[in-house]
C-alpha beads as a LAMMPS data file, in Angstrom:
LAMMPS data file: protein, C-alpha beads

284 atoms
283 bonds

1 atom types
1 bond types

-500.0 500.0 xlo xhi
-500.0 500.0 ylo yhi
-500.0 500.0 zlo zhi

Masses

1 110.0

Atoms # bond

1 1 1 -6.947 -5.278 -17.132
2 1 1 -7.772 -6.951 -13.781
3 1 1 -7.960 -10.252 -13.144
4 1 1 -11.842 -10.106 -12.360
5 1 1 -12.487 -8.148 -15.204
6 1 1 -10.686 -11.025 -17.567
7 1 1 -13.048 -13.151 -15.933
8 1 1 -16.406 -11.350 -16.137
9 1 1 -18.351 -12.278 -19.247
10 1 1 -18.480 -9.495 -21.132
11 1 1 -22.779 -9.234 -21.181
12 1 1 -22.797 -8.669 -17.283
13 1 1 -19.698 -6.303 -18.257
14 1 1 -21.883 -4.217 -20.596
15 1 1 -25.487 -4.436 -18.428
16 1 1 -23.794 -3.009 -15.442
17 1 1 -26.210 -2.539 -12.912
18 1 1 -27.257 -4.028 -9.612
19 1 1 -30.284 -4.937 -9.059
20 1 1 -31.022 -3.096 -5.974
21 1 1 -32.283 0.562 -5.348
22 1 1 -29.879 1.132 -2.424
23 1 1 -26.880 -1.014 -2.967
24 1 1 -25.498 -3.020 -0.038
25 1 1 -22.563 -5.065 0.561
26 1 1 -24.249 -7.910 -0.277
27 1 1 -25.764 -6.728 -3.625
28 1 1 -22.322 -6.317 -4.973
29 1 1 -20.975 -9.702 -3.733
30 1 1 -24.146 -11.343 -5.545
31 1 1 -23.252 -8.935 -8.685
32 1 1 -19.256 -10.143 -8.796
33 1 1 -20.289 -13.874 -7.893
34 1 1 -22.922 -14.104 -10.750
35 1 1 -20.699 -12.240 -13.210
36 1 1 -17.503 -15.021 -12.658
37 1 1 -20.447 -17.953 -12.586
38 1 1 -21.631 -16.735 -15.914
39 1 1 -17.813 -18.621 -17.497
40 1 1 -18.526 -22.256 -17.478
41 1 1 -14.316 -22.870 -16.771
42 1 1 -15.148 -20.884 -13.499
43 1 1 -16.815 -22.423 -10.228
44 1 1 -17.006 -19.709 -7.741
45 1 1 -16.768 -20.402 -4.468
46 1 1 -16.908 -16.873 -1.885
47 1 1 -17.381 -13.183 -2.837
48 1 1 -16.735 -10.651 -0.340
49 1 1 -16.362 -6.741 0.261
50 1 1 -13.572 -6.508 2.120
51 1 1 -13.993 -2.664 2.415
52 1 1 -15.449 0.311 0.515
53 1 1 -14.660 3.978 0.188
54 1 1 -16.521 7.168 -0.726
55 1 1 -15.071 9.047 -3.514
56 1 1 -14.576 12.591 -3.452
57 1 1 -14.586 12.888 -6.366
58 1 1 -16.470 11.873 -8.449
59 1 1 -18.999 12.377 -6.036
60 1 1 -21.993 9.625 -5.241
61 1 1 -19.713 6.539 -6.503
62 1 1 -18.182 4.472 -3.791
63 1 1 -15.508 2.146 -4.422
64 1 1 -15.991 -1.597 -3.293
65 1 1 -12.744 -3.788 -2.890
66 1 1 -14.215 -7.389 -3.309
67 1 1 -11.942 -10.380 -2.736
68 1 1 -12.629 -13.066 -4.482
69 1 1 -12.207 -17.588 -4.228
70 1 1 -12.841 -19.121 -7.508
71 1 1 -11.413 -22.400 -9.383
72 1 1 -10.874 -22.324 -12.669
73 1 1 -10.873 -25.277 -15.035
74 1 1 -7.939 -26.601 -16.616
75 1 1 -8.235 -29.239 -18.890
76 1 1 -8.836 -32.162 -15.863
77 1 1 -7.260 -30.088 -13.326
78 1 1 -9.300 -27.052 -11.436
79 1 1 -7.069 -24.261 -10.280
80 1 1 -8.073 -22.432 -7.058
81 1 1 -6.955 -18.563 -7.462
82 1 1 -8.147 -15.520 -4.165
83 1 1 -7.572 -12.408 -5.607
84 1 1 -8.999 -8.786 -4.765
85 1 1 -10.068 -5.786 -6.756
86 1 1 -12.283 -2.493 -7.072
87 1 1 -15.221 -2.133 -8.790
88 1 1 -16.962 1.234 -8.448
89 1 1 -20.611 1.703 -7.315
90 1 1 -23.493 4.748 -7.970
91 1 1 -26.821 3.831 -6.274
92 1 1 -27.411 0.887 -8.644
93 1 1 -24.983 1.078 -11.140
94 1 1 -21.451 -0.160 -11.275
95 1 1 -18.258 0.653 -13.217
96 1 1 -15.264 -1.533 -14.003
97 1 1 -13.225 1.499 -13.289
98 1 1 -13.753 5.375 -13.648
99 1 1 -11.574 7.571 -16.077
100 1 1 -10.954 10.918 -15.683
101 1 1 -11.567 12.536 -19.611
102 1 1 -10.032 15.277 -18.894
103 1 1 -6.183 13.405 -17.957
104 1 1 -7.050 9.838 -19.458
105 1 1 -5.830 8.455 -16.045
106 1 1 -7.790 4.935 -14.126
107 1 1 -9.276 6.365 -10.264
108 1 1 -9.227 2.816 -9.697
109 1 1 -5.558 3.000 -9.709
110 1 1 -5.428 5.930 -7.064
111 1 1 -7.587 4.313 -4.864
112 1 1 -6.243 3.682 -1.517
113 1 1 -8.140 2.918 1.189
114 1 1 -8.184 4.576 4.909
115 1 1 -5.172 3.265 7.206
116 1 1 -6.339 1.439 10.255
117 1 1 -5.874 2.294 13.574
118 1 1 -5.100 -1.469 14.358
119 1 1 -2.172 -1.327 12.514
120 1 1 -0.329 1.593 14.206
121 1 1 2.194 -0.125 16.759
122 1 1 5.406 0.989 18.668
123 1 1 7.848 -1.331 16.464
124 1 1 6.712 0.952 13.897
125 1 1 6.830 4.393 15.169
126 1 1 9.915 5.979 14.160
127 1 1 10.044 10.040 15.986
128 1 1 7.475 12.104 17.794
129 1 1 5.413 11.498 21.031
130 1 1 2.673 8.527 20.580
131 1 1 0.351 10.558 21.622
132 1 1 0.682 13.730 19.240
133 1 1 -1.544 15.572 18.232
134 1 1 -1.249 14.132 14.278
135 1 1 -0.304 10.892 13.332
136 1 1 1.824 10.828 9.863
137 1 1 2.238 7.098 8.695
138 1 1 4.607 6.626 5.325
139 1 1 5.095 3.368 3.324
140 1 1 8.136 3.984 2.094
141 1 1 10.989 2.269 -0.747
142 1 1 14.830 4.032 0.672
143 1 1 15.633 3.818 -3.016
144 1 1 13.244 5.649 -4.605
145 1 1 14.132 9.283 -5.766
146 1 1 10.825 10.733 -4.355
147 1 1 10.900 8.807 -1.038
148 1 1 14.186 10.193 -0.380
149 1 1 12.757 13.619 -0.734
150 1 1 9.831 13.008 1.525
151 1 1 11.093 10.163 4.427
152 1 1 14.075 12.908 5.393
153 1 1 11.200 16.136 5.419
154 1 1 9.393 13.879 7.579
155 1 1 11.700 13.144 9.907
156 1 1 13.451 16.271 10.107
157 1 1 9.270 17.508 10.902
158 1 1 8.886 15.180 13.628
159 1 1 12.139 15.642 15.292
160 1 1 11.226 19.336 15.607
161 1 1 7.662 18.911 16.620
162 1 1 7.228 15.533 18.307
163 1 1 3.823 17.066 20.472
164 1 1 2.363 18.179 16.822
165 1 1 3.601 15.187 14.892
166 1 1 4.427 11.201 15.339
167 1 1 5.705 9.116 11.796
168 1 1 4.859 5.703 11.596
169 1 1 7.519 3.832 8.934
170 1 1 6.463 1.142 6.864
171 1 1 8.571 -0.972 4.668
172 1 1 7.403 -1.540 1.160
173 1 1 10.744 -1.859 -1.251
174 1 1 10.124 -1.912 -4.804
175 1 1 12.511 -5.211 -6.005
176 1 1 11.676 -4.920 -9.533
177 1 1 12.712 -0.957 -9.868
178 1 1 15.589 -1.104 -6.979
179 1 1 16.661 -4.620 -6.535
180 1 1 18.950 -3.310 -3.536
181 1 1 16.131 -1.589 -1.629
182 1 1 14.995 -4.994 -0.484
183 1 1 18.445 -5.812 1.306
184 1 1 18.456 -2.253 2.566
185 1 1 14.926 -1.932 4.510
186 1 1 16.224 -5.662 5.792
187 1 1 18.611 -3.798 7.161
188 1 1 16.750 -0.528 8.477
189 1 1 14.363 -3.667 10.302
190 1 1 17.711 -4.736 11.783
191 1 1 18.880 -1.442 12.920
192 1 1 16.131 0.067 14.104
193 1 1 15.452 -3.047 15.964
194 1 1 19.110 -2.964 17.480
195 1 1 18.445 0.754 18.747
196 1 1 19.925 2.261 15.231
197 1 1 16.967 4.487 13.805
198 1 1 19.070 7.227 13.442
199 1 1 20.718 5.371 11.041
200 1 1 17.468 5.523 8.542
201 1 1 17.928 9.009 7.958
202 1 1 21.643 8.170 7.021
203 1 1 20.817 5.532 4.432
204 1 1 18.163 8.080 2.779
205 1 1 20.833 10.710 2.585
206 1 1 23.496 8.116 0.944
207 1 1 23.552 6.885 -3.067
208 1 1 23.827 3.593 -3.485
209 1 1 23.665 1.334 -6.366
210 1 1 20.010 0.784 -6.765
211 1 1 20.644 -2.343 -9.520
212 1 1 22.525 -4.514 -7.005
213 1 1 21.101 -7.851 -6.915
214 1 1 23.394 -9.226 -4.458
215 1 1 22.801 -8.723 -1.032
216 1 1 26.719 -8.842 0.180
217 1 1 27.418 -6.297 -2.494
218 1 1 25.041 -4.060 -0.852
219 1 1 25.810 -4.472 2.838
220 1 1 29.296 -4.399 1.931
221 1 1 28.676 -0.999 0.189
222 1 1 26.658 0.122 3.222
223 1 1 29.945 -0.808 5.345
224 1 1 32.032 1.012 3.243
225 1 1 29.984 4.144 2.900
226 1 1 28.309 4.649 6.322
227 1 1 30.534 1.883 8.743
228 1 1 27.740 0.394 8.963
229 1 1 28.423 -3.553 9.599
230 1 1 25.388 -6.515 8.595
231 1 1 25.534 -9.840 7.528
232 1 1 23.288 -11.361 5.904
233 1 1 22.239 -13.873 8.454
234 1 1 21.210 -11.006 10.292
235 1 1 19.276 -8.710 8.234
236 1 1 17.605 -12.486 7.267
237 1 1 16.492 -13.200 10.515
238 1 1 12.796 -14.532 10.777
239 1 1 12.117 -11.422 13.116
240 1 1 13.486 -9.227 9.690
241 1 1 11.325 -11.567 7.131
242 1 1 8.336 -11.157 9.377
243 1 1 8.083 -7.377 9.363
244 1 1 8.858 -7.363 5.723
245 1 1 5.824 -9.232 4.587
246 1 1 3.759 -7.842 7.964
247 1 1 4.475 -4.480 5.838
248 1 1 3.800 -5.480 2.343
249 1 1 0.591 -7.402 3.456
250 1 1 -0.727 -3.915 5.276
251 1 1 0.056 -2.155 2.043
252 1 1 -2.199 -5.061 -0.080
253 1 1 -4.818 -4.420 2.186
254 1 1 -4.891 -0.950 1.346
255 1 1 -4.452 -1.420 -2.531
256 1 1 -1.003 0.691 -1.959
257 1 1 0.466 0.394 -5.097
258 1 1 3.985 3.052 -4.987
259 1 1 6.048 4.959 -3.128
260 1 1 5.812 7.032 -0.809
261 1 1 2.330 6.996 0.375
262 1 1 1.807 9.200 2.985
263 1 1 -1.197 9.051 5.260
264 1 1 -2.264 11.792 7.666
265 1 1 -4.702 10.952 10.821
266 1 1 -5.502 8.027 8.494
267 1 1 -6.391 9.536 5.604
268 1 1 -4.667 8.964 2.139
269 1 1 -2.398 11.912 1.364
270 1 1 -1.998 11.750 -2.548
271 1 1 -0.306 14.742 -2.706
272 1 1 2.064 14.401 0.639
273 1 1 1.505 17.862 1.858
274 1 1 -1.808 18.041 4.066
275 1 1 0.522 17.479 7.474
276 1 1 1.905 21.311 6.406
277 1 1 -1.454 22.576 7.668
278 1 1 -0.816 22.126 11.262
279 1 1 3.020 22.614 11.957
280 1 1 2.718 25.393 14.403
281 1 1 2.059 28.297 12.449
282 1 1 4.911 30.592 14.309
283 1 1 7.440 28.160 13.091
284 1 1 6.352 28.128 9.549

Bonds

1 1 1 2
2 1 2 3
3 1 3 4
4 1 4 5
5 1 5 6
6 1 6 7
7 1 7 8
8 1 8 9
9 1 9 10
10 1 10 11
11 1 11 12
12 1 12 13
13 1 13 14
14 1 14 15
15 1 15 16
16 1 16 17
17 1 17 18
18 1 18 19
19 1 19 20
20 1 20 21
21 1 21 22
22 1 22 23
23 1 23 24
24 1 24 25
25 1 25 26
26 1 26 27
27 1 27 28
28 1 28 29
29 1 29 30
30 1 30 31
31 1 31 32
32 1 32 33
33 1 33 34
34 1 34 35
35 1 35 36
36 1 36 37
37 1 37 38
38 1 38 39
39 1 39 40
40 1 40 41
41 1 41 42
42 1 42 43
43 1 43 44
44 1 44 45
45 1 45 46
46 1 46 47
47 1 47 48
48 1 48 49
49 1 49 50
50 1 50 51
51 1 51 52
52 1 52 53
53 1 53 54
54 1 54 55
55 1 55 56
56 1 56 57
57 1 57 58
58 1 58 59
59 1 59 60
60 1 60 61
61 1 61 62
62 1 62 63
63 1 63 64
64 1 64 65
65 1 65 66
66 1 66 67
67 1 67 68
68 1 68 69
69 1 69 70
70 1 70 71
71 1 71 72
72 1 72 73
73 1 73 74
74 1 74 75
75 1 75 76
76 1 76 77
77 1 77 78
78 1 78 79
79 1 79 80
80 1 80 81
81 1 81 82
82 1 82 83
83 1 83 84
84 1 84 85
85 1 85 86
86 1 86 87
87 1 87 88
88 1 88 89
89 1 89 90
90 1 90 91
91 1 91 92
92 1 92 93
93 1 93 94
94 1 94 95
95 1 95 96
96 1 96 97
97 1 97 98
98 1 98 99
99 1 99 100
100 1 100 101
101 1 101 102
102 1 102 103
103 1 103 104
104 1 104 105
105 1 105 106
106 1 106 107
107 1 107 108
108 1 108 109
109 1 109 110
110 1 110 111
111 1 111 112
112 1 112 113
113 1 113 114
114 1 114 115
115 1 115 116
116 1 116 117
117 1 117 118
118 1 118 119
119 1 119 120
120 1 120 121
121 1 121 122
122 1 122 123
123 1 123 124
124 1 124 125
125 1 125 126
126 1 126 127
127 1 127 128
128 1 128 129
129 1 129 130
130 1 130 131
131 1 131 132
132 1 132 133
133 1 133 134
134 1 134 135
135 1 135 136
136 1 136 137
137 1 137 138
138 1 138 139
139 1 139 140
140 1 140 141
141 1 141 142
142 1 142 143
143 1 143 144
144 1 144 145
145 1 145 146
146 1 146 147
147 1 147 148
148 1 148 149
149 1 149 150
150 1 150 151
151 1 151 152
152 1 152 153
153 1 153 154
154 1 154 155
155 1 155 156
156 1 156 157
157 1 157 158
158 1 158 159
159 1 159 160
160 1 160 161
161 1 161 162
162 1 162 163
163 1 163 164
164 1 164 165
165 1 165 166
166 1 166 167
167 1 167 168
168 1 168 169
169 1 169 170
170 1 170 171
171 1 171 172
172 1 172 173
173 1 173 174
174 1 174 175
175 1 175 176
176 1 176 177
177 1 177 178
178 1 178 179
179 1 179 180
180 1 180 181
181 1 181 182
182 1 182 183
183 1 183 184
184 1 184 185
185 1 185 186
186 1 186 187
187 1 187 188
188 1 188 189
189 1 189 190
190 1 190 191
191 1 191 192
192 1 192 193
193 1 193 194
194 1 194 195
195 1 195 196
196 1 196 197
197 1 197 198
198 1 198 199
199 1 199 200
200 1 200 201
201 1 201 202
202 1 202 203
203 1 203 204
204 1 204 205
205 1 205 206
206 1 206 207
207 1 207 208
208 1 208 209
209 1 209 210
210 1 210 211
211 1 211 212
212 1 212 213
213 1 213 214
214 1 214 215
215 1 215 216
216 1 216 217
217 1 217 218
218 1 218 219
219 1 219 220
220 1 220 221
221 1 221 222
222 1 222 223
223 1 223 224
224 1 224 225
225 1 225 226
226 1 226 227
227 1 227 228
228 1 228 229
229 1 229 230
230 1 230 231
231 1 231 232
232 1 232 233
233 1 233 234
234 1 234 235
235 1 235 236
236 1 236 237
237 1 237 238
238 1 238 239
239 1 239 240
240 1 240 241
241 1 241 242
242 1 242 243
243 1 243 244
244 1 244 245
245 1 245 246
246 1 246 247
247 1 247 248
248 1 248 249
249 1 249 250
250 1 250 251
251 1 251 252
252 1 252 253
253 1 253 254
254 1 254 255
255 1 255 256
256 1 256 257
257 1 257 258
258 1 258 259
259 1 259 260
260 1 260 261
261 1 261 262
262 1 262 263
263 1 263 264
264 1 264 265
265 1 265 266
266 1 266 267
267 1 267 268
268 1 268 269
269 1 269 270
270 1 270 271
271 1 271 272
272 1 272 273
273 1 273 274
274 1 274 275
275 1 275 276
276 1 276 277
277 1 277 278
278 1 278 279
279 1 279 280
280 1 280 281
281 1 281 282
282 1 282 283
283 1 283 284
C-alpha cells in the first residue's frame, strides 16, 4: 500500500468522492490535503497534481499523480516527508487504485505517464537522424534478461532505418536485482561519452555476473571479456553521477517502475512493439 493511502483516514478512504461535478486539478489537491489533515500526527503543508493521464481503459477515469509535503509527528519531533502517488478520478468520484477482475492486477502500477519532449537531448540519442520521422526512447537496465532482448532489436532497427527511426537511451539500472548493472551503465555514460557507443551493443550481447557487488570485479570482468579498460575514478566522475540520477529522476517523474520501458513518439509502449508499425513496409 502507498504511502498516501497509509496516511488517509480510512472514512475519507471509504466516502470517496469529490465534491465537484466536473473535477479539476484543484478539487483533487483539496480532496488529498483534507484526507492527510483528517490524522491529527499529520500537518499538511502543499498538495499538488503534478500531472494526469486519460485511461484507455477503463474509459472516463483519469489518473492524477499528486505530490505531496506533509510533517508527521513523532513523539516531540515532526518529520517532514514529499512523496508522490496516483489516485484515479471518474467525474466526481475517486479510486485508491483500479483492479482489473478479470487478471487481479493494480492499473495504478502500469501507469506511466507521457515522455516529455523537454527531456529528449543529444547526450542521449544513441542511432538514427534527430530528425526522423519516429522517435523511440528506452529506459533501459543492460542486465536485465528482457532489456537485452529489446535494447539490441532497437538498435539493430535504427541502424537500418535512421530517416524512419531515432532511440533515445536512458539509464535506469536495477541495483537490488543486478547489483553490477549500476557499475556497468557508469560505464556505458563513460563510453558513450568518450565516442564508444558502439560499445553498448557489445555489453548487451556479453554475460556477466549480474550479483557482483564490487565495482573492480566488474570492470575488471568487462576488461577481460570485451578489452574494454575503466577505472573506477572514471566511470565515478561527477559528469557519470550526474546523468545517472538526471536518468533515474526522469524515470520518477514518469512513475517508471521496470525495465525496459519503451516509449514511441512519446507515448508509453507497454507492450514494446507499436514502432513495428512503421518500419518501411518493403523491408518488413
Amino acid at each position: 500500500m502507498s504511502l498516501m493511502l497509509r496516511l488517509l483516514s480510512v472514512s475519507l478512504v471509504s466516502a470517496l468522492a469529490l465534491s465537484a461535478a466536473k473535477t479539476t486539478d484543484k478539487d483533487v489537491e483539496k480532496f488529498v490535503k483534507r484526507g492527510l489533515s483528517s490524522n491529527p500526527q499529520i500537518k499538511v503543508y502543499n498538495a499538488k497534481v503534478l500531472d494526469k493521464k486519460e485511461m484507455e481503459k477503463p474509459q472516463g477515469w483519469t489518473a492524477y499523480v499528486v505530490q505531496f509535503d506533509i510533517g508527521i509527528k513523532r513523539g516531540n519531533k515532526e518529520q517532514n516527508i514529499t512523496d508522490r502517488d496516483i489516485i484515479f478520478v471518474n467525474e466526481r468520484y475517486v479510486a485508491p487504485d483500479l483492479v482489473d477482475i478479470k487478471t487481479n492486477t493494480s492499473l495504478k502500477q502500469r501507469v506511466v505517464l507521457d515522455f516529455k519532449d523537454r527531456f529528449y537531448d543529444d547526450k542521449h540519442l544513441l542511432y538514427g537522424h534527430k530528425n526522423a520521422k519516429h522517435k523511440i526512447v528506452v529506459f533501459s537496465d543492460p542486465l536485465c534478461p528482457f532489456c537485452r532482448e529489446v535494447v539490441p532489436e532497437l538498435i539493430e532497427l535504427t541502424k537500418k532505418y535512421p530517416d524512419t527511426f531515432v532511440l533515445y537511451y536512458y539509464h535506469l539500472p536495477i541495483q537490488t536485482l543486478h547489483p553490477a548493472s549500476v557499475a556497468l551503465a557508469k560505464a556505458i555514460i563513460y563510453l558513450k561519452e568518450h565516442g564508444n557507443k558502439e560499445a553498448i551493443e557489445k555489453i548487451y550481447k556479453t554475460e556477466f555476473d549480474y550479483a557482483q557487488k564490487d565495482e573492480k570485479k566488474t570492470l575488471q570482468e568487462l576488461d577481460k571479456k570485451l578489452g574494454i579498460k575503466l577505472t573506477p575514478q572514471q566511470i565515478n566522475s561527477p559528469e557519470v553521477i550526474t546523468e545517472l540520477q538526471h536518468d533515474a529522476d526522469i524515470a520518477r517523474e514518469l512513475m517508471i517502475k521496470g525495465t525496459p520501458t519503451v516509449f514511441i513518439d512519446n507515448k508509453y509502449d507497454p507492450r514494446r512493439e507499436k514502432y513495428k508499425k512503421f518500419i518501411p513496409k518493403k523491408s518488413k
